[in-house]
Backbone as ProteinMPNN parsed JSONL, in Angstrom:
{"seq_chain_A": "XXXXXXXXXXXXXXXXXXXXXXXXXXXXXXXXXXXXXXXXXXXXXXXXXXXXXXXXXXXXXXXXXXXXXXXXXXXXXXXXXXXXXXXXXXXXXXXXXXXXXXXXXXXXXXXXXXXXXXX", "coords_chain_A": {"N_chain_A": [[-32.864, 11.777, -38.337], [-34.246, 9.712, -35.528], [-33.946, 10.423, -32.034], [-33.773, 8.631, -28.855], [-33.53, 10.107, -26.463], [-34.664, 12.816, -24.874], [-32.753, 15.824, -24.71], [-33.09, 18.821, -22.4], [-32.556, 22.125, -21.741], [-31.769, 23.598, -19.008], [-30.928, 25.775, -18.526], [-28.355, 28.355, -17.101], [-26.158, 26.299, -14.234], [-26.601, 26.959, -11.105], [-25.706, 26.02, -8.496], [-23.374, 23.343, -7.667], [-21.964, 20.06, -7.01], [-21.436, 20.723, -4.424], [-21.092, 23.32, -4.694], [-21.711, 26.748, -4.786], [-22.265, 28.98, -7.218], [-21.969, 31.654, -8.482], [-22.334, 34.439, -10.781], [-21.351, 37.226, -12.951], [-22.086, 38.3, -15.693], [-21.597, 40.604, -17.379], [-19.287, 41.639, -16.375], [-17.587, 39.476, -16.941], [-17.253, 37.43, -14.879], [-16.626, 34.826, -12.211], [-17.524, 33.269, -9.014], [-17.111, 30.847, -7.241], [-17.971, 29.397, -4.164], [-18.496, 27.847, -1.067], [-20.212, 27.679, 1.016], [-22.144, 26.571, 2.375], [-21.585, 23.937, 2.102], [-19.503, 24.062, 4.519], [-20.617, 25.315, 6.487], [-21.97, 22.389, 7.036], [-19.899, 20.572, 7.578], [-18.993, 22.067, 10.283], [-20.418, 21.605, 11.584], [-21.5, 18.964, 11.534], [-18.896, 17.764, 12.886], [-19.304, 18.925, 15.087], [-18.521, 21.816, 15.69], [-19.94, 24.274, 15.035], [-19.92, 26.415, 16.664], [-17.833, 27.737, 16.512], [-14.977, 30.608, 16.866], [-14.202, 32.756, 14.288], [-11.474, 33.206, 12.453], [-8.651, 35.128, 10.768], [-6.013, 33.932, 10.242], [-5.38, 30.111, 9.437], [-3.969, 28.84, 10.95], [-2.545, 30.509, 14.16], [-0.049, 32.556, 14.568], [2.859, 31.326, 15.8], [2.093, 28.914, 16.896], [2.633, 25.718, 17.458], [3.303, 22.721, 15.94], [3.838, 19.586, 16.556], [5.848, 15.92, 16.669], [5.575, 15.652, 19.315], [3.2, 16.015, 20.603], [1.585, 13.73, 19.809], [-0.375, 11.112, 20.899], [0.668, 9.469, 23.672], [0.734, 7.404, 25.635], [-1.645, 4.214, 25.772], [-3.907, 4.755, 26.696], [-4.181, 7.57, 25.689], [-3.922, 7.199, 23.28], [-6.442, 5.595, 23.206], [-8.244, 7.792, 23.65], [-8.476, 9.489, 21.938], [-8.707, 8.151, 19.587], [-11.609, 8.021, 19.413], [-12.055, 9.964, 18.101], [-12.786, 12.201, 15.166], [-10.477, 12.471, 13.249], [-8.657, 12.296, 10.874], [-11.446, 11.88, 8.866], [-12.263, 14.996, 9.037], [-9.79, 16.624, 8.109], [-10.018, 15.632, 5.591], [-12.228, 16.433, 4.751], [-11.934, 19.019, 4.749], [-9.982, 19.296, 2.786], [-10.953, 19.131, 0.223], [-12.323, 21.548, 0.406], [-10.328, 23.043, 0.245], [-9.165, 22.68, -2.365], [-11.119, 23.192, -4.318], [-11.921, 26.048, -3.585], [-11.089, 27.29, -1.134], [-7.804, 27.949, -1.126], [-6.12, 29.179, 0.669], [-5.905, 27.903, 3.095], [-3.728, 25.964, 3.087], [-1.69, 25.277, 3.424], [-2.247, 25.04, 6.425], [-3.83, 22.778, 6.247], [-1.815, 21.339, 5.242], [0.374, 20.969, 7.085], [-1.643, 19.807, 9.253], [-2.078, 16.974, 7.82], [0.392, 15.868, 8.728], [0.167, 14.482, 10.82], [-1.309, 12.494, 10.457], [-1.713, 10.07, 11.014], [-1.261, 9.883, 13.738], [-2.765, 11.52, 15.345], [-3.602, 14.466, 18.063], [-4.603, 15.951, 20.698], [-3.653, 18.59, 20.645], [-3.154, 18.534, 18.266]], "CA_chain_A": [[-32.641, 10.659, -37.46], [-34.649, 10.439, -34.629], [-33.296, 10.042, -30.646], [-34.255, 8.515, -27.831], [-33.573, 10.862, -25.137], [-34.566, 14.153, -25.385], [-32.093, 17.021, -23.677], [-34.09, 20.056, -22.214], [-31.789, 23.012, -21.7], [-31.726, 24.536, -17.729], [-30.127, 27.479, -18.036], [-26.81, 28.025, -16.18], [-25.83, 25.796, -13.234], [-26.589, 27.801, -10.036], [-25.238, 25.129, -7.568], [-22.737, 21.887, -8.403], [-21.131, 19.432, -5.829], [-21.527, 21.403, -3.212], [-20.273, 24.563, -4.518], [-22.616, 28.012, -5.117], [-21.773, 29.512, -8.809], [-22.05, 32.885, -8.713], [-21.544, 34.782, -12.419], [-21.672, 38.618, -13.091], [-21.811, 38.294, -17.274], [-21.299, 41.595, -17.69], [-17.524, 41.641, -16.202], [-17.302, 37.783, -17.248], [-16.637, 37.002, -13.826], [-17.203, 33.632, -12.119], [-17.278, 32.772, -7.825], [-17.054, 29.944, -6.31], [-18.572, 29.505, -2.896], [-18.777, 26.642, -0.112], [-20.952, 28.456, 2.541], [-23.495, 25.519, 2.762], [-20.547, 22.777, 2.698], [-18.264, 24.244, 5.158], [-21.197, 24.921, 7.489], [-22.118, 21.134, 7.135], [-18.889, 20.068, 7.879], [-18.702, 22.514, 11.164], [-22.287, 20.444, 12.404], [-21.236, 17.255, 11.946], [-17.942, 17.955, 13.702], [-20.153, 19.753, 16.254], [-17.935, 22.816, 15.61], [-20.388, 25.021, 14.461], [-19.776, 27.875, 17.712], [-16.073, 27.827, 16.599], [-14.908, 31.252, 16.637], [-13.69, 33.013, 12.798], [-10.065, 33.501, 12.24], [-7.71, 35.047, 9.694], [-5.44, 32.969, 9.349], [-5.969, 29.305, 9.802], [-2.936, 28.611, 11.999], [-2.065, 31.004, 14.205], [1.38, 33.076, 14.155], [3.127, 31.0, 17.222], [1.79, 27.962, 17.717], [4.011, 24.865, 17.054], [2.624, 21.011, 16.309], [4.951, 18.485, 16.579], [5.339, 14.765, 16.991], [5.623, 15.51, 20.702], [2.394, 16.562, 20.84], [0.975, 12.924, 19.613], [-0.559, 10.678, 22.475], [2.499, 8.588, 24.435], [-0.238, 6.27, 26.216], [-2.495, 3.2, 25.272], [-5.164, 6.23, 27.07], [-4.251, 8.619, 25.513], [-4.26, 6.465, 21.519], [-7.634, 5.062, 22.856], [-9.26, 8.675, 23.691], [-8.139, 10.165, 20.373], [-9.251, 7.233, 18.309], [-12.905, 8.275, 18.832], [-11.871, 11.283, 17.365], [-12.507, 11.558, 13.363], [-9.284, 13.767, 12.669], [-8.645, 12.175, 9.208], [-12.194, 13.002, 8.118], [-12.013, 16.267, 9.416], [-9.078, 16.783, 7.359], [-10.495, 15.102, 4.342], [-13.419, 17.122, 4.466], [-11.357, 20.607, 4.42], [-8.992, 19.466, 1.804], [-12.17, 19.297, -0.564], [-12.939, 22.689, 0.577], [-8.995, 23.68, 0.087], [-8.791, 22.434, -3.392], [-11.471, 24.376, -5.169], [-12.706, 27.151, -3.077], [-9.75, 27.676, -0.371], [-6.399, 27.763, -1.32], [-5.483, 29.879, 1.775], [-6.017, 26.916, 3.93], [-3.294, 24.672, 2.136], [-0.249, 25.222, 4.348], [-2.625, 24.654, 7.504], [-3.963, 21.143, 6.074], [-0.158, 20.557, 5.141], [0.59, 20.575, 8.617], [-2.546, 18.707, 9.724], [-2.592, 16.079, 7.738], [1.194, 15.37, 8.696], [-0.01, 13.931, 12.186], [-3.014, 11.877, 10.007], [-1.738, 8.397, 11.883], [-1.931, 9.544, 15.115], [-3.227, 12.848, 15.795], [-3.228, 14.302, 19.845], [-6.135, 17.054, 21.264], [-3.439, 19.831, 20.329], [-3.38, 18.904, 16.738]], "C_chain_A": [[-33.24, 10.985, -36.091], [-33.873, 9.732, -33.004], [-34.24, 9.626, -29.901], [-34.654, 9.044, -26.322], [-33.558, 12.079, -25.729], [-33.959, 14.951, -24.472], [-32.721, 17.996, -23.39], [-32.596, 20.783, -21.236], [-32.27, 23.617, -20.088], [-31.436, 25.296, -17.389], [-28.54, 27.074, -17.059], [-27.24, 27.753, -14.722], [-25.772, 27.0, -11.802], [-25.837, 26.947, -8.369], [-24.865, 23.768, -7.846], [-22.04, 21.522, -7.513], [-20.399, 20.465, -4.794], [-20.993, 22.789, -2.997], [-21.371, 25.477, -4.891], [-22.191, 28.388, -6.12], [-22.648, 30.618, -8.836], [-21.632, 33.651, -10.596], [-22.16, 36.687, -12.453], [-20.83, 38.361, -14.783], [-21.248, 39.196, -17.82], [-19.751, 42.156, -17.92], [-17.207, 40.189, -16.592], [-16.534, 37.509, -16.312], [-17.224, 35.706, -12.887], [-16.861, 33.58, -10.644], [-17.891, 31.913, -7.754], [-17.463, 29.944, -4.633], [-18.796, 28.154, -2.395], [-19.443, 26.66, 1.016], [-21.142, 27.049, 3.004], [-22.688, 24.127, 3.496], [-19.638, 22.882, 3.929], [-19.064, 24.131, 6.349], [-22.078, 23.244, 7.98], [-20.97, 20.585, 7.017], [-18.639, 20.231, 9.943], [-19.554, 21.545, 11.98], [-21.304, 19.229, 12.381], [-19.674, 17.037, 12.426], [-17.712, 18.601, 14.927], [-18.633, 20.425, 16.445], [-17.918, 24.258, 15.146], [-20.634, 26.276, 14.867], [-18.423, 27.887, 17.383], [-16.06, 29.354, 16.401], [-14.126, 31.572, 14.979], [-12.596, 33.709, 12.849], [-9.634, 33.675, 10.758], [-7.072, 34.452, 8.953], [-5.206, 31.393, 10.064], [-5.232, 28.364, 11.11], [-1.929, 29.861, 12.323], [-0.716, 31.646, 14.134], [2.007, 32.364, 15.559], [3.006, 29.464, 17.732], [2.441, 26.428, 16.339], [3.442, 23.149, 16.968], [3.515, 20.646, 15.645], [4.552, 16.838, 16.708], [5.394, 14.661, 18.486], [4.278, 15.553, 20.986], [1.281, 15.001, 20.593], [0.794, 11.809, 20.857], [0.772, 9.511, 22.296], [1.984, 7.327, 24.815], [-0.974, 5.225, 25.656], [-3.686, 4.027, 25.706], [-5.66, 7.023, 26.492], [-4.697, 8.203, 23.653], [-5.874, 6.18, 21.72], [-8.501, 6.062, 22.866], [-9.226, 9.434, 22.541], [-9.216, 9.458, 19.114], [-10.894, 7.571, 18.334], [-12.928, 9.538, 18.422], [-11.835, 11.492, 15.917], [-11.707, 12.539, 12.874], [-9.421, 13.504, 11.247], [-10.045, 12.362, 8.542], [-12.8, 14.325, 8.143], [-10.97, 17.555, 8.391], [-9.6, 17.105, 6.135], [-11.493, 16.149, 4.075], [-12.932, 18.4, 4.085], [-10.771, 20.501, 3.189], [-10.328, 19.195, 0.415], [-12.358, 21.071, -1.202], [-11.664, 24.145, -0.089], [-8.927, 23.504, -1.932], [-9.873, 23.445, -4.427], [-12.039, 25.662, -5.011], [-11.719, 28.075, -2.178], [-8.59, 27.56, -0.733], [-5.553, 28.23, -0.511], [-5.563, 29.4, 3.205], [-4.626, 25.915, 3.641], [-1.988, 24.612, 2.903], [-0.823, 24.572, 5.917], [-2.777, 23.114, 7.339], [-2.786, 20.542, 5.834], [0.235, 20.345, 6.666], [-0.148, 19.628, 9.37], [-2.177, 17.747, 9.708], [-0.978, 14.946, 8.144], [1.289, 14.469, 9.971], [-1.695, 13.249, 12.008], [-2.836, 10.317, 11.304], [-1.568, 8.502, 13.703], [-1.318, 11.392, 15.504], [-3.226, 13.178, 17.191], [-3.974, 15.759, 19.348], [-4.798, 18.41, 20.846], [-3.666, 19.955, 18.693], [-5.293, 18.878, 15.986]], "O_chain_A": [[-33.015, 12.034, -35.489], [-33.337, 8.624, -32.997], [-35.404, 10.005, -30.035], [-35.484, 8.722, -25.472], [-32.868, 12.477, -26.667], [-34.461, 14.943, -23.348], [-33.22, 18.375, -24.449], [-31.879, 20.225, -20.405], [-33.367, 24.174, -20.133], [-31.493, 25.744, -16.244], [-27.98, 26.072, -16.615], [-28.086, 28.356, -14.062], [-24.832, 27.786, -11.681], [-25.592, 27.571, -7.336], [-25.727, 22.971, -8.217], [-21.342, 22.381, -6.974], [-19.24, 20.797, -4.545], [-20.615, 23.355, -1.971], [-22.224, 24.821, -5.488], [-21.04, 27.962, -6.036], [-23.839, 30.575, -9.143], [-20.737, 33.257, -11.344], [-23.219, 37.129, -12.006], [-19.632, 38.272, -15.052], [-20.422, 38.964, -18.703], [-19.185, 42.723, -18.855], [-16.025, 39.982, -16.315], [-15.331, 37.318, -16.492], [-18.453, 35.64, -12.885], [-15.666, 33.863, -10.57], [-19.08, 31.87, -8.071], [-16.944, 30.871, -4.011], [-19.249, 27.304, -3.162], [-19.329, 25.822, 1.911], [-20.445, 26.476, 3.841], [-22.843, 23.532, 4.562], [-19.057, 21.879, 4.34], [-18.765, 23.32, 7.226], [-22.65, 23.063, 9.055], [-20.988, 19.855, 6.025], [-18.335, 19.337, 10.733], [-19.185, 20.854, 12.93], [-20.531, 18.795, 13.235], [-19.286, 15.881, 12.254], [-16.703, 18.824, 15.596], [-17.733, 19.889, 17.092], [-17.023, 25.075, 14.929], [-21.203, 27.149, 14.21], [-17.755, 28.142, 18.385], [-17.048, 29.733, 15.772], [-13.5, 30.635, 14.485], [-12.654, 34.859, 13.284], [-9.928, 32.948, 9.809], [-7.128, 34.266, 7.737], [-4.85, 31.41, 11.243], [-5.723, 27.551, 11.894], [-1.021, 30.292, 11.612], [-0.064, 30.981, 13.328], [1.584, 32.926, 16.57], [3.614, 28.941, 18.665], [2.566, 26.293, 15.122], [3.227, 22.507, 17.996], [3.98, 21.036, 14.574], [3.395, 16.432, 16.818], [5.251, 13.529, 18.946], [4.12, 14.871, 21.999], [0.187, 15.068, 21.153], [1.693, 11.647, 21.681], [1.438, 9.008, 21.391], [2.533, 6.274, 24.489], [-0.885, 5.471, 24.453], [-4.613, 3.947, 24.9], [-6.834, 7.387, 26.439], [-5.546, 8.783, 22.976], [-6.64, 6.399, 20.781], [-9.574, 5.832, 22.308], [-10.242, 10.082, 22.289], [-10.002, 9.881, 18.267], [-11.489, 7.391, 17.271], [-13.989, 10.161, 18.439], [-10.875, 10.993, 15.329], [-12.148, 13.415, 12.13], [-10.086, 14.203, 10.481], [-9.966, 13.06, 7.531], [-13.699, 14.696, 7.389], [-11.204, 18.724, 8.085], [-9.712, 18.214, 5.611], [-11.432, 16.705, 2.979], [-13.456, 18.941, 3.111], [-10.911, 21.44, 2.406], [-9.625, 19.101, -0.591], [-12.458, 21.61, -2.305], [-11.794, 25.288, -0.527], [-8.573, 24.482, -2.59], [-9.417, 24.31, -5.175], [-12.54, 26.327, -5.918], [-11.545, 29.278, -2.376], [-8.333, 26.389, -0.45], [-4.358, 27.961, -0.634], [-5.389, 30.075, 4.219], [-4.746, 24.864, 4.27], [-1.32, 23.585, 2.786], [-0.118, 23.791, 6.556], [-2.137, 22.293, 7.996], [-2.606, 19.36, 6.127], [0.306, 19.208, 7.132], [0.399, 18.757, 10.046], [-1.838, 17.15, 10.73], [-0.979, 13.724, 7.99], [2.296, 13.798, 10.197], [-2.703, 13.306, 12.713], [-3.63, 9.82, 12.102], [-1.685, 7.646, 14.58], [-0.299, 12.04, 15.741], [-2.837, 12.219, 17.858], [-3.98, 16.388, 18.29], [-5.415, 19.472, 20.767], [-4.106, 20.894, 18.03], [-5.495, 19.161, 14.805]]}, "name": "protein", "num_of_chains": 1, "seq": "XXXXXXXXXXXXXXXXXXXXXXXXXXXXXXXXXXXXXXXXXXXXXXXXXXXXXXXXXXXXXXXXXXXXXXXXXXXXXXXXXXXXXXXXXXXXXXXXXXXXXXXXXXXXXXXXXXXXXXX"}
C-alpha cells in the first residue's frame, strides 16, 4: 500500500519549545535546559544586567497586600508595568526546567491583580 507522505527520520531532537535536550546515552541520562528562553525573557523585560541569586526570594524580605499601590498614581504607574507576563513567562520556565522557583512564583503571582514596584 502505497502513502502519500513520506517520513524522513532526523535523528534525536536537539532543541523543542524552547528547551535544549541534552542526552549522555551511555548513563541514559536526559537535561533539560532554558538558557536561550530565560535570557529572552530577561531582554524583553529589559532585565538582562540583573544580578544572579541563589535563592529566588531572599531570606527576609516580606510582600504583602500593603505593599500594593493605595493611589489612582500609583495603579496608573504600575499598570504600564507587564507583571502578569513576567510571571507567566517564569511559570513556563518553573514547570519544566525550574522547580526551585515555585514557592517564589507562588508568592508573585498572589499580587497578579495589582502588583506595587516592591513586588
Amino acid at each position: 500500500m502505497s502513502s502519500k507522505f513520506n517520513m524522513k527520520d532526523l535523528g534525536a531532537a536537539n532543541y523543542i519549545l524552547g528547551m535544549e535536550i541534552k542526552r549522555d546515552w551511555e548513563k541514559r541520562k536526559l537535561w533539560l535546559k532554558q538558557r536561550k528562553y530565560v535570557e529572552t525573557i530577561l531582554q524583553r523585560f529589559n532585565m538582562q544586567d540583573s544580578k544572579l541569586v541563589k535563592v529566588p526570594i531572599l531570606v527576609g524580605v516580606k510582600l504583602s497586600v500593603e505593599q500594593c499601590p493605595k493611589t489612582q498614581e500609583e495603579e496608573e504607574g504600575m499598570s504600564h508595568v507587564p507583571y502578569a507576563s513576567a510571571v507567566g513567562s517564569l511559570m513556563y520556565v518553573m514547570v519544566y526546567t525550574r522547580p526551585g522557583i515555585t514557592h517564589a512564583l507562588g508568592v508573585l503571582s498572589r499580587f497578579m491583580s495589582k502588583p506595587g514596584k516592591e513586588h
